[in-house]
N, CA, C and O of each residue as an XYZ file, in Angstrom:
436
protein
N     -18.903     -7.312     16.205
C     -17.992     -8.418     16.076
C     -16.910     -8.347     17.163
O     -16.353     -9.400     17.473
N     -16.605     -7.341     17.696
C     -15.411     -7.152     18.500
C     -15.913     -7.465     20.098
O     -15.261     -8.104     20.923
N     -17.200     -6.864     20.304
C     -17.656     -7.327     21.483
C     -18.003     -9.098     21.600
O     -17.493     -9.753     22.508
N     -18.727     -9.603     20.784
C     -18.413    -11.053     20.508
C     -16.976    -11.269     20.266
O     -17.202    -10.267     19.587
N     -16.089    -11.472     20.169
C     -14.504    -11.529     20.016
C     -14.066    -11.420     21.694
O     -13.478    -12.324     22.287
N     -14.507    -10.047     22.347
C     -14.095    -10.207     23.655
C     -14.607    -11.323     24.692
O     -14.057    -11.616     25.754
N     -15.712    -11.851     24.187
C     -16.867    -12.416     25.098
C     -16.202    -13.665     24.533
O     -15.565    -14.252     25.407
N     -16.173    -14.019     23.809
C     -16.318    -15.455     23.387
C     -14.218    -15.993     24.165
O     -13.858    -17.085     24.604
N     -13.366    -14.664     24.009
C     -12.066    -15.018     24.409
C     -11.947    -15.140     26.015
O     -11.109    -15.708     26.715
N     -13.040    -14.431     26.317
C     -12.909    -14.529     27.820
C     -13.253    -15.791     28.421
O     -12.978    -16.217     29.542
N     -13.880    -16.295     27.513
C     -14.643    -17.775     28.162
C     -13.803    -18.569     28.126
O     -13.911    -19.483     28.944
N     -12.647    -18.587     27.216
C     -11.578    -19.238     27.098
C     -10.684    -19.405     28.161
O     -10.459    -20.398     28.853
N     -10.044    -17.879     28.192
C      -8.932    -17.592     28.911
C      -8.620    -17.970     30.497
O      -7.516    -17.948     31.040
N     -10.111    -18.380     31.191
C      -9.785    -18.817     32.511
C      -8.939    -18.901     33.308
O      -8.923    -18.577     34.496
N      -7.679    -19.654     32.230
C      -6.217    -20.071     32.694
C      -5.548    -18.700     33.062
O      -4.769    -18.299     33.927
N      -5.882    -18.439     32.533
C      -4.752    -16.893     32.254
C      -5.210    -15.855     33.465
O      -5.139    -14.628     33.398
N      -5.635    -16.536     34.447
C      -5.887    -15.172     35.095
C      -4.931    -14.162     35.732
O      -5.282    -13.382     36.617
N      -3.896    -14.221     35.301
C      -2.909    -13.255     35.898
C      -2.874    -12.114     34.683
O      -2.258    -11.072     34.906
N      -3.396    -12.267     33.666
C      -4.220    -10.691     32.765
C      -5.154    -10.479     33.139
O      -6.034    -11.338     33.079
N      -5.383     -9.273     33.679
C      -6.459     -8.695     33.594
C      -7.322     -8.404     32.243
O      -6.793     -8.336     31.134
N      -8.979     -8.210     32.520
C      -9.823     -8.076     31.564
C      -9.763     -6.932     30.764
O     -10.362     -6.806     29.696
N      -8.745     -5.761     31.495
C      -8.341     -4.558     30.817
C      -7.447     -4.813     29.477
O      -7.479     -4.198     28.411
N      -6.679     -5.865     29.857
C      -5.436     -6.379     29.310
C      -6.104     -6.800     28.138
O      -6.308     -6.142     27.118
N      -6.500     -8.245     28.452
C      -7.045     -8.762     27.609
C      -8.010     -7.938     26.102
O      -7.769     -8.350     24.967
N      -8.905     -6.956     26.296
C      -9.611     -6.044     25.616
C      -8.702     -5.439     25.290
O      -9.314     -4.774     24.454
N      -7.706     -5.072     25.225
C      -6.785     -4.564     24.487
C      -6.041     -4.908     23.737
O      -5.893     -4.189     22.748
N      -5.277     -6.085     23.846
C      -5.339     -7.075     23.055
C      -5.788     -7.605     21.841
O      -5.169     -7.786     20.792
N      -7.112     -7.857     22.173
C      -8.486     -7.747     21.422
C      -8.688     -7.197     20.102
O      -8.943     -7.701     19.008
N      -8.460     -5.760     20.609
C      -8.736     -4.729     19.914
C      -7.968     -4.590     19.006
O      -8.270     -4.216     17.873
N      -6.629     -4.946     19.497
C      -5.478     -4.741     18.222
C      -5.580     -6.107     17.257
O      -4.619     -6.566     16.639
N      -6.543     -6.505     17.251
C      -6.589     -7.922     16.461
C      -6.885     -7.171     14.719
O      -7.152     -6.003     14.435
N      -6.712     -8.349     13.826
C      -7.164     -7.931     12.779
C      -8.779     -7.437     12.771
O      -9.050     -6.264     12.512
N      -9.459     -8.077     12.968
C     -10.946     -8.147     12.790
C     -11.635     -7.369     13.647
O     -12.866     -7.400     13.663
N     -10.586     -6.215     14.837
C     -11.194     -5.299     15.495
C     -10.384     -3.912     14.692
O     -11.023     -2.880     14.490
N      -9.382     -4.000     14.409
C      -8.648     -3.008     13.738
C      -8.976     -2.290     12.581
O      -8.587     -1.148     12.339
N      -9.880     -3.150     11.688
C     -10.048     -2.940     10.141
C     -11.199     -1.906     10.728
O     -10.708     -0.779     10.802
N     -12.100     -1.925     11.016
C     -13.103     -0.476     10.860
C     -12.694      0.584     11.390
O     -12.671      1.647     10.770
N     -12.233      0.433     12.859
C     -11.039      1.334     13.000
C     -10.718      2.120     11.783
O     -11.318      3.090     11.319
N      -9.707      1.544     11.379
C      -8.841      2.154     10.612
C      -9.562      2.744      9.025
O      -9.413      3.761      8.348
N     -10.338      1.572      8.913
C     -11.177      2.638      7.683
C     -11.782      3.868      7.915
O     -11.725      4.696      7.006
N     -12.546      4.250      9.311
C     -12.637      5.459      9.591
C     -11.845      6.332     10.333
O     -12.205      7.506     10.416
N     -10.937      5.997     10.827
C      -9.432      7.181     11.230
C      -8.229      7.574      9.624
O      -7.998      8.708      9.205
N      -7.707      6.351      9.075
C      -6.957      6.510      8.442
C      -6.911      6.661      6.854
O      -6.000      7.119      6.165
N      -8.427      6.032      6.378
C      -8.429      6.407      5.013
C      -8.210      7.696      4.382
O      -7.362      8.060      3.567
N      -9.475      8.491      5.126
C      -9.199      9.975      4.458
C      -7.857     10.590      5.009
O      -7.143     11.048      4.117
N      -7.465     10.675      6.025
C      -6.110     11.422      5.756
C      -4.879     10.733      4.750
O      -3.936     11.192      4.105
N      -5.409      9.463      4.986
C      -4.698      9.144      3.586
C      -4.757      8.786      2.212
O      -3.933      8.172      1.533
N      -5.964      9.311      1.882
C      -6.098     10.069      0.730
C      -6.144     11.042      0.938
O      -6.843     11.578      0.079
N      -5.793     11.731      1.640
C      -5.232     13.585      1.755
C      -3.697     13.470      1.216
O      -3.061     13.787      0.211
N      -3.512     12.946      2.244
C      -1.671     12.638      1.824
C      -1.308     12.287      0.599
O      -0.373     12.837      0.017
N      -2.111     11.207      0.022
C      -1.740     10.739     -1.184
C      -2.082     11.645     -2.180
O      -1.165     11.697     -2.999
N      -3.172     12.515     -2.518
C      -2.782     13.608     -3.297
C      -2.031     14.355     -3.532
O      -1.474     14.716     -4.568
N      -1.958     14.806     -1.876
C      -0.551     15.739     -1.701
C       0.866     15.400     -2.507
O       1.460     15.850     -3.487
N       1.103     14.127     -1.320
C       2.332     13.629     -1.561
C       2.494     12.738     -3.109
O       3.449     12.744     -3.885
N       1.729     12.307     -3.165
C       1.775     11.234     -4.336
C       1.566     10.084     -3.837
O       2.132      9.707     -2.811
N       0.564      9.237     -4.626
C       0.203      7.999     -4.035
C       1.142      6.805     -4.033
O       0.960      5.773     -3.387
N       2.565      7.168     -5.141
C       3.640      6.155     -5.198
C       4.420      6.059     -3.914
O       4.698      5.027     -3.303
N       4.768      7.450     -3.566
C       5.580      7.572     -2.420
C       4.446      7.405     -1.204
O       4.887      7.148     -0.084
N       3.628      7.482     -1.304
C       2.809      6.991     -0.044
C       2.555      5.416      0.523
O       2.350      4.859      1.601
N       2.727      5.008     -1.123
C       2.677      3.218     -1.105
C       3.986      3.264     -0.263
O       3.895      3.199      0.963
N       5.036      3.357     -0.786
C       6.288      3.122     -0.355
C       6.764      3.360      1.051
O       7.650      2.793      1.691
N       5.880      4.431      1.398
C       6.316      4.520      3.042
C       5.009      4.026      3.593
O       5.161      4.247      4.795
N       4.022      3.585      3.475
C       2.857      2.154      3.965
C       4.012      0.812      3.723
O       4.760      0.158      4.449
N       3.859      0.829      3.092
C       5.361     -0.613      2.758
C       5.677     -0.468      3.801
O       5.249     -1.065      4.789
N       6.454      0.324      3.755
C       8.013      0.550      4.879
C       7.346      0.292      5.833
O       7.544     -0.837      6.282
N       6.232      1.205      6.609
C       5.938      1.315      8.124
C       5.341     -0.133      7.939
O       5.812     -0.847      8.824
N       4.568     -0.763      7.204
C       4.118     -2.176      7.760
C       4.817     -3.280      7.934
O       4.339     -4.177      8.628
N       6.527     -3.466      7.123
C       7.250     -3.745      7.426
C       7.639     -4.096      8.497
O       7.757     -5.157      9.109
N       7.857     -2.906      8.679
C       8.730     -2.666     10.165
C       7.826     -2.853     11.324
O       8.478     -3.307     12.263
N       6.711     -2.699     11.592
C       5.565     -3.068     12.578
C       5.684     -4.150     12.351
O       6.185     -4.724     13.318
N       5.414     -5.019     11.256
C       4.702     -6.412     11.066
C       6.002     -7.200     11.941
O       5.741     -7.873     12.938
N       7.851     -6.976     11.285
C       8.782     -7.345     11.816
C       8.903     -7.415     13.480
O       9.567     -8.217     14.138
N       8.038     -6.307     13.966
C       8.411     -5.558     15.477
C       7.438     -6.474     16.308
O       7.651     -6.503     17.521
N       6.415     -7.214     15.823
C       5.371     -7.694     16.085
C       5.401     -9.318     16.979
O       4.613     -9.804     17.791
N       6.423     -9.719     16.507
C       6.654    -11.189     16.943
C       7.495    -10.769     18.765
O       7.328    -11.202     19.905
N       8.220     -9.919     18.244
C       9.627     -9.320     19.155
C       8.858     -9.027     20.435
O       9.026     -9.646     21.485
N       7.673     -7.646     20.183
C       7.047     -7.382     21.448
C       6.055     -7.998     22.193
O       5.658     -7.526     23.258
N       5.562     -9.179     21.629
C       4.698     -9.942     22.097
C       4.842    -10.291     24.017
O       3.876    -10.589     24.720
N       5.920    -10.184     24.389
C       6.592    -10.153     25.592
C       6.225     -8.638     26.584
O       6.382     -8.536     27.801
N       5.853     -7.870     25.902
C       5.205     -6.687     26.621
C       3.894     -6.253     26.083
O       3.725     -6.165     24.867
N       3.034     -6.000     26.869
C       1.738     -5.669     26.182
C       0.889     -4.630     25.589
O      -0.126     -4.586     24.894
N       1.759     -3.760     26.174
C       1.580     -1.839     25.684
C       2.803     -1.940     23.933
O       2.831     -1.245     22.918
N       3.473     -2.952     24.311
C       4.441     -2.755     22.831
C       3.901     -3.589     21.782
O       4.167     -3.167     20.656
N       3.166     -4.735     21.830
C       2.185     -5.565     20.926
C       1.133     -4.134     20.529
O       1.408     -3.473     19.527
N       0.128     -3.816     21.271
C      -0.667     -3.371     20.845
C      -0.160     -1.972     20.115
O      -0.778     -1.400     19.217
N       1.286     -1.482     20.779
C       1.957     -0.466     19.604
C       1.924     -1.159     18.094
O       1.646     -0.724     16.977
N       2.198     -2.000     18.428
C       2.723     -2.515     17.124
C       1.572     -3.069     15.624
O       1.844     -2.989     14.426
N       0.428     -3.552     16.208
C      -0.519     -3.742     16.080
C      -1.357     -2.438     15.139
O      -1.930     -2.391     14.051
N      -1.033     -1.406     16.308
C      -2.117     -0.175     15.857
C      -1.231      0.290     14.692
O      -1.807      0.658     13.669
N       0.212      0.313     14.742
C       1.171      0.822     13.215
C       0.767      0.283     12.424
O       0.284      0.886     11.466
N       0.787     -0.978     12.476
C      -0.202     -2.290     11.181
C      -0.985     -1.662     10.346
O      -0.911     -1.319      9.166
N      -2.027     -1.547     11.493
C      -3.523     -1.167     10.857
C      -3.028      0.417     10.438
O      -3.298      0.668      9.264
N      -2.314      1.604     11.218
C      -2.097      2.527     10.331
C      -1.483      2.331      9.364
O      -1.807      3.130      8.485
N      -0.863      1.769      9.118
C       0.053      1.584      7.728
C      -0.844      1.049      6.220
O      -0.563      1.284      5.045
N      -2.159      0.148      6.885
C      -2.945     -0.584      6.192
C      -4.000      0.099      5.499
O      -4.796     -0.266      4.634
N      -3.736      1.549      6.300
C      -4.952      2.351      5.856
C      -4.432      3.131      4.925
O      -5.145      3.384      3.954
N      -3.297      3.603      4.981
C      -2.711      4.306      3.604
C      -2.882      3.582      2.144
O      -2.647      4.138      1.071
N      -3.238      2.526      2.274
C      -2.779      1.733      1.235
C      -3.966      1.587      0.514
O      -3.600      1.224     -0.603
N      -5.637      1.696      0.533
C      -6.829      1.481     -0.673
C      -6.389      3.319     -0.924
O      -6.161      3.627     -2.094
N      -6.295      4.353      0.051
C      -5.980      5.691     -0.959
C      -5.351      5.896     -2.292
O      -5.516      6.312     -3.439
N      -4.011      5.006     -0.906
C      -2.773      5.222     -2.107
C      -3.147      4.582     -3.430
O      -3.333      5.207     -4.474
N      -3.218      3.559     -3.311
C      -3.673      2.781     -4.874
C      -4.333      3.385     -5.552
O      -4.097      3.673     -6.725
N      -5.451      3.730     -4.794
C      -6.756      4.666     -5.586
C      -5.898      5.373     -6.911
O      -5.908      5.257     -8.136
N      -5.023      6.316     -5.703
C      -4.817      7.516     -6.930
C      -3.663      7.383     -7.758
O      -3.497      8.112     -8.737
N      -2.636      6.248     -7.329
C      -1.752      5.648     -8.356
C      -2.721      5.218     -9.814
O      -2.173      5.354    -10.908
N      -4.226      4.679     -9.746
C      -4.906      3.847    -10.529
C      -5.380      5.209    -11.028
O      -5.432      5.126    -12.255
N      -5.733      6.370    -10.644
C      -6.480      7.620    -10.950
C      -5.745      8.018    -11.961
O      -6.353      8.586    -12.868
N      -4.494      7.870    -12.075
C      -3.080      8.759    -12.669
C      -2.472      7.660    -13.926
O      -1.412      7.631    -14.550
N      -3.520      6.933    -13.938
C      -2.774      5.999    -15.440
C      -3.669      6.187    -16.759
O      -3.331      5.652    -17.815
């Protein structure tokens, strides 16, 4: 899906040629619909590591927080392109704490 996503945006973008195709794929990538598998295989299990550890309440709570604050940071950096795709990748980390965390909040009732 992500390689269709790049292909199909490039055909678009014509106008834009003062991004490069590096640019652009990066971009890309930080999209929702390239991010989500990502992140199901980097961030779930350590966060269901964490959330045992720590507790899955306080893990919700700081996923909250960090997606917050990314999601907020998100409009702002759109103006630089290494700071979008920062912002982007916090998203999706923040997004991944969150089927653990629940998990084991739901484990513990």
């Amino acid at each position: 899906m992500c390689v269709l996503a790049l292909h199909t945006s490039h055909e678009h973008t014509h106008a834009h040629q003062s991004m490069s195709t590096h640019l652009q794929a990066l971009k890309l990538l930080s999209a929702p619909w390239c991010k989500q598998p990502f992140t199901v295989l980097a961030i779930q299990v350590p966060g269901g590591w964490a959330a045992q550890r720590w507790g899955g309440r306080r893990m919700l709570m700081v996923s909250f927080g960090l997606w917050s604050t990314a999601s907020m940071l998100t409009p702002g950096s759109a103006a630089s392109n290494s700071a979008i795709i920062l912002a982007r990748v916090a998203v999706g980390v923040a997004q991944g704490f969150l089927i653990p965390s629940v998990h084991t909040v739901l484990s513990q009732v």
